[in-house]
N, C-alpha and C positions, 0 to 999 in steps of 0.2 A: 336450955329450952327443949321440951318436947314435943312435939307435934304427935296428934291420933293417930296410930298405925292403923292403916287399911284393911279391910280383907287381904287386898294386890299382895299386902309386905310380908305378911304373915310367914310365908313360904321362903320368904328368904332372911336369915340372918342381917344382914345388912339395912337397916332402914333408917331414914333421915330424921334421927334424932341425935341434938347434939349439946352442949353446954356452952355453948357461945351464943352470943346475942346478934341480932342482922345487924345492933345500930355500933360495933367493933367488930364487925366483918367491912361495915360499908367503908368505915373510917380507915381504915388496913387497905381498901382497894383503891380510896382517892388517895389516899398517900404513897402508894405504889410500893406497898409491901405484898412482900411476896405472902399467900395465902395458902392457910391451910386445907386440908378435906372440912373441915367442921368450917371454917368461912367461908367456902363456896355452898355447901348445902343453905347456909344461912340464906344468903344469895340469891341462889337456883327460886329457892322458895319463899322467897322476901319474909322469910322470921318462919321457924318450926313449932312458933306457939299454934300457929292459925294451921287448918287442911288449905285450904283458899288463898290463890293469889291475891296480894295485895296489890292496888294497881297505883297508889300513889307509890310504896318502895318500891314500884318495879320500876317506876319511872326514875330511882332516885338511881338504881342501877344503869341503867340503861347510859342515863346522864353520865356516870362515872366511866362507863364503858367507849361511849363517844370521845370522851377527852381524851382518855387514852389513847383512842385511837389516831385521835390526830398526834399527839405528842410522838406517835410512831410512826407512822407512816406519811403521815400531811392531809392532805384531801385529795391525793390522788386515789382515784378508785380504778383498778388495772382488769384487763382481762388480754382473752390469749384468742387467736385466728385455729382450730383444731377441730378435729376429727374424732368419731367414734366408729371403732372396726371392731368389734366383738365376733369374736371369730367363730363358736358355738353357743347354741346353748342346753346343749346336752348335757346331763349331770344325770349327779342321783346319789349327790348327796341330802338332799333334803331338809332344806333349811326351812322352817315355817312363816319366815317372811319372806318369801321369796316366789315369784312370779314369774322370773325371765325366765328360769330353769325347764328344759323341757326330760322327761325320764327317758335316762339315754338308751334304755334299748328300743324305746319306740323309734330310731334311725336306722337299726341293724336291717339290713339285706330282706331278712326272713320274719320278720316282725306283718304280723296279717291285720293289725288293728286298728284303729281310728286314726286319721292322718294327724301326722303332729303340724303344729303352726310351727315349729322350731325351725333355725337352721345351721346347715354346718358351713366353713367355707374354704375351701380349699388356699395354699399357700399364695399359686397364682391370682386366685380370684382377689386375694388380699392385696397382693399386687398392683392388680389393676385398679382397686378402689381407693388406693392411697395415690399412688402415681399421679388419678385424675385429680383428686382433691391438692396435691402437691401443686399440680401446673395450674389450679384455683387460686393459689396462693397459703393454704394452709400451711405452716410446720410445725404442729405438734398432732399425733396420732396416737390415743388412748384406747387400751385393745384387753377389756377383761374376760374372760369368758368363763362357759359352764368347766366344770370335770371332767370333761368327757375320758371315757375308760380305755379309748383307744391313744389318749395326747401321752406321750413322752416327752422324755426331755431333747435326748437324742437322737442317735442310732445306738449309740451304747447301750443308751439306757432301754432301747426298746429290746435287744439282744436278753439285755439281763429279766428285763418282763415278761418276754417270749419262757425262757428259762425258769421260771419261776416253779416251787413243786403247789402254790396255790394260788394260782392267779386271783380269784375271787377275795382273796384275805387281803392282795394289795389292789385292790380294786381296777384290775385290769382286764379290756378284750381286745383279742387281734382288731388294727385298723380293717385287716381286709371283712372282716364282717360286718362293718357298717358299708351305708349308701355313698357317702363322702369320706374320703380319710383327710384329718383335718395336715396331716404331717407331723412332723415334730414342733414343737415351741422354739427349737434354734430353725424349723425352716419357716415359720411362720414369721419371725421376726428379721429374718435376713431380709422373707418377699418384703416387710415394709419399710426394710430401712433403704426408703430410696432417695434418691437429690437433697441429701441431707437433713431429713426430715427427724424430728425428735422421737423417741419412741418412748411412751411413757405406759408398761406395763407390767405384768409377771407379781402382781399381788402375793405377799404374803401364802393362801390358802394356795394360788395355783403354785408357788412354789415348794409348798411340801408336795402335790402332785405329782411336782417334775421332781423329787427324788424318791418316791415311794418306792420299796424293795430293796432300798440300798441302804448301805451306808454310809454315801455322800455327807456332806457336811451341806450349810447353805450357803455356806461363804463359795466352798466348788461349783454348785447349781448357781448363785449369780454369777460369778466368775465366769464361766460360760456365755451364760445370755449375753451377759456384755459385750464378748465376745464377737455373739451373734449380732449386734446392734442395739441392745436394749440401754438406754439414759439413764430412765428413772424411773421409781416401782412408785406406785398407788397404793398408799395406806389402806388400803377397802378390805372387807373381809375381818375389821376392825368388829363393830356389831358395837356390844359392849364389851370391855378387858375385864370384865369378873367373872368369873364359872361358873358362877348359883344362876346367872343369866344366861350365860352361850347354853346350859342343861338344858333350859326351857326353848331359846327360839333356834339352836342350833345344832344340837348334841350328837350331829357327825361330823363336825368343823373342828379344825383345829384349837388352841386350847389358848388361853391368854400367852402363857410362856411361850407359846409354839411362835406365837404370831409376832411376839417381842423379840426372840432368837431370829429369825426371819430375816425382821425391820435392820436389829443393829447389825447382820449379814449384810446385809444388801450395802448400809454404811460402808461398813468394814472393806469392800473390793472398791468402793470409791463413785456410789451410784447415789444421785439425789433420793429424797423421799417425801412425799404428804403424809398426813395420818388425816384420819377421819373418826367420826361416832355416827352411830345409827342411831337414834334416840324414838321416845314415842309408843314404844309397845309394852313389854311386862316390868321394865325396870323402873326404878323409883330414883328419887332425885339424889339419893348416895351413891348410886353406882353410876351417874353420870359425872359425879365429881371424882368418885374414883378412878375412873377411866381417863378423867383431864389427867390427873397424880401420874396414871401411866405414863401418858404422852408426856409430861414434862420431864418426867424422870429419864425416860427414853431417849429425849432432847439433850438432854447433859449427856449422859453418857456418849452419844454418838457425834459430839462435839456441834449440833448444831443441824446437821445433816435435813432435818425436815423444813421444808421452804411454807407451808402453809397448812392449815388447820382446816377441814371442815364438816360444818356437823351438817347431816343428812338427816331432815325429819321422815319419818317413818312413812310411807303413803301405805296404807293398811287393805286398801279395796282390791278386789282378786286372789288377798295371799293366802294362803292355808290358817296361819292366824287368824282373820278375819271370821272366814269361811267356817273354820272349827271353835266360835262364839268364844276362842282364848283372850281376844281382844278388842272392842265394839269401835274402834276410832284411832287416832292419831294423834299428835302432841297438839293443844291447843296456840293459837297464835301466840298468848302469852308468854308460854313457856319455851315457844320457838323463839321469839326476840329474848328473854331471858337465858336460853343456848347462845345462841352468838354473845352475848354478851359478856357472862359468865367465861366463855372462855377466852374471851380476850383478856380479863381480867387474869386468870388464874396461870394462863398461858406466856406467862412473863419474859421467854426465850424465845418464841415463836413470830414473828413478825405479823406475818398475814393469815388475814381469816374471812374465808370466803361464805358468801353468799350464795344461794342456789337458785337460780332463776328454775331451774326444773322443778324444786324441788316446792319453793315457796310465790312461784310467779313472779309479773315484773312488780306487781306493786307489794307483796309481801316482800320481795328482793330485794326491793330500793328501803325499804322499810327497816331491813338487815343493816343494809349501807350505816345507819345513823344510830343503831345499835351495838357497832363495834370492829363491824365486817370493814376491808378495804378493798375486795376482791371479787368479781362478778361474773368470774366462769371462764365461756369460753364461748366459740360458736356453735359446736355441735352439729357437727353437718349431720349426725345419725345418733338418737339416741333411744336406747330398747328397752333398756330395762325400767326405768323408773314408768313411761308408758306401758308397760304390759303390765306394771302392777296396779296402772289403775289411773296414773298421773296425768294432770289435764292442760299441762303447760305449753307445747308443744314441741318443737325437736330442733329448731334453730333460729338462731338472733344474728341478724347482721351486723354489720361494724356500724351503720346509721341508726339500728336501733339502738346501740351500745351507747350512743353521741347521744342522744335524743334522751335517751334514759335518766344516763348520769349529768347529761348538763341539767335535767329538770328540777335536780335535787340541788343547784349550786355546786356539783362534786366536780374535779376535772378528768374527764377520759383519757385514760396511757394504756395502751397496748405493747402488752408485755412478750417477754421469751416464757416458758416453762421456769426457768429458775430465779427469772425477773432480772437477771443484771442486764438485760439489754430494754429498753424501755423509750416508747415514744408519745409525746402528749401530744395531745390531738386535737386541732382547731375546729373546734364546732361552725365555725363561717367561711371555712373552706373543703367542700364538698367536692367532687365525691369522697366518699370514706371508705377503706378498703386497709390491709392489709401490706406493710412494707417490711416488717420483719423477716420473711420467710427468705426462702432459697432461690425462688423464682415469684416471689410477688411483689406488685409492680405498684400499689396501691388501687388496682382495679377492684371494684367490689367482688366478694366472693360469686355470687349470685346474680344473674339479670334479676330486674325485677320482672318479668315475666316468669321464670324460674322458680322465684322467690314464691310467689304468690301458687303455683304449682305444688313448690314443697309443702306448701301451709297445710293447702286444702287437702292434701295426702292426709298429713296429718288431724285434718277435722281443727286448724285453729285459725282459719282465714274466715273476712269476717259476711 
């Protein structure tokens, strides 16, 4: 079957036509054969005869996609008591979906221009922002941040940066020339690894950061972190895995291979992993099944190692894409519940596939839920980036929203660890609801609701 190439596809080699029919792609996906690239596009796009979703085969996927899901996971629907500590967001690398980034010599000392909304934070300061959320009862703290040209990995590594005969080719400046020196990535992760708190960071892209100029391996750069306190790395920085794509929304970022050497690194010293996809902008619905291909492929090799999947729809408003008329919009619903869905199906190694309330709200979220997803975030006591590019969801969800949520749909509420083997189900008739996994949480809610209602209206989502 072929489907009308676009204008969009024209530009790339890869476009979603293929010789297989949706209605033995759909039969391969209830019978729980494993799928190929050419039955997931079938899929993605309910038949490549048609440009247009079809909405009764989307329905017949989605349907396929539920079953699976319970046949894997049950009807528990999990999520996690955590934090966001994004420690910069200075860069300059230049991604064109991208929003949180602020251009990092607008931080330096001597910089006379328009004040950046950005920030940097120092190690302490990390410290104490975690510490407080820890005696909140959080334990899990997720920490991605910009480039910044002053972050190393070490002291070593800044020794050999300082040394360098062309700083600029490895994209480095002395800390002492900016406002804030963020420290190293091993000081920034020691200030958070406090009262036993999970630390779930060091991405792929920031980890070619933290060996740039050298010839470390990533297996020695995670090796380290770990060291430092680091758990588990965030798939993010993922985008799309095909290059004809990162050309267009990234083409200062690391490379497919780059980010897949990385991932199976981080494996390889003995650190959990997520993978994720950015979906929604210049790519087309091949290179979104290519990218599952990645991820599953990745999953074998690394025996396993990824605890959960999740696809990240695109929020387009504020980004440079937008702004530079590359892009007029974002994935439609459809195609969002066809993502989750699609990749529960395709993702046959992968257990859990989350849903995004930031990304898709509560009720496109819960909507996820019955499309394939078992997994529903986290609580986010701070989140910056999806908000500065535009996103209108807002920055955190209690454990009583969590209850309230997932009972509404018949699902059961379990709050999870980070890597899920610790797990607790949660009686929606006996309140309060709060947090007992952590190190120091007691089941208190994280938030007064005074507080609660405070954090909202900061963020412009109280009513």
């Amino acid at each position: 079957m072929e489907r009308p190439v676009t204008d969009d596809d024209l530009a790339f080699e890869h476009v979603p036509a293929t010789d297989q029919s949706f209605e033995n792609a759909l039969e391969k996906a209830r019978n729980g054969k494993r799928l190929t690239v050419a039955d997931g596009i079938e899929l993605l796009t309910t038949g490549t005869e048609s440009e247009d979703i079809d909405r009764h085969r989307k329905e017949l996927v989605l349907e396929a996609a539920d079953r699976r899901r319970a046949e894997v996971v049950g009807e528990e629907v999990t999520f996690i008591a955590n934090l966001n500590n994004n420690v910069t967001t200075a860069c300059n690398v230049g991604c064109l979906f991208c929003n949180f980034k602020d251009t990092a010599h607008t931080f330096e000392r001597e910089y006379d221009g328009p004040e950046t909304a950005g920030f940097t934070k120092t190690p302490a300061e990390s410290r104490e922002i975690v510490s407080g959320a820890v005696e909140r009862g959080i334990y899990e703290v997720c920490s991605v941040s910009g480039l910044h040209p002053g972050f190393a990995l070490d002291d070593e590594h800044l020794e050999i940066l300082e040394a360098h005969p062309d700083p600029k080719a490895v994209n480095y400046v002395p800390p002492e020339r900016y406002a804030v020196d963020p420290g190293t990535y091993v000081d920034q992760l020691e200030a958070m690894s406090v009262d036993g708190v999970h630390v779930h960071s060091m991405t792929p892209e920031e980890g070619y950061h933290a060996r740039r100029g050298t010839d470390w391996s990533y297996e020695e750069v995670y090796g380290r972190l770990q060291d430092a306190g680091l758990d588990t790395v965030p798939g993010t920085a993922a985008e799309i895995l095909v290059d004809e794509v990162r050309d267009v929304i990234c083409p200062g970022k690391i490379r497919t291979e780059d980010w897949l050497e990385a991932m199976e690194a981080a494996a390889n010293v003995g650190l959990g992993l997520t993978a994720t996809i950015m979906y929604g902008h210049v790519e087309n619905e091949a290179h979104r099944v290519m990218h599952l291909e990645q991820v599953r492929q990745l999953q074998e090799r690394i025996d396993g190692a990824i605890t959960e999947f999740v696809p990240l729809s695109f929020v387009h408003q504020n980004t440079p894409l937008y702004e530079h008329g590359v892009v007029d919009g974002g994935a439609s619903r459809d195609e969002d519940e066809l993502m989750i869905a699609v990749s529960r199906l395709f993702l046959d190694n992968i257990d859990h596939i989350q849903s995004s309330w930031v990304k898709y709200g509560d009720e496109g979220g819960l909507k996820m839920l019955n499309c394939g997803a078992d997994d529903f975030m986290g609580t986010i006591l701070s989140e910056e980036i999806t908000t500065r590019a535009g996103g209108e969801h807002g920055e955190f969800r209690s454990f009583a929203d969590y209850v309230e949520l997932i009972s509404s749909i018949g699902r059961v509420p379990v709050e999870r660890s980070t890597d899920y083997e610790s797990r607790r189900v949660i009686d929606p008739d006996d309140p309060p609801f709060g947090p007992q996994l952590g190190p120091k949480a007691d089941g208190t809610p994280l938030l007064e609701e005074a507080s609660t209602r405070a954090t909202l209206e900061e963020s412009g989502t109280a009513d």
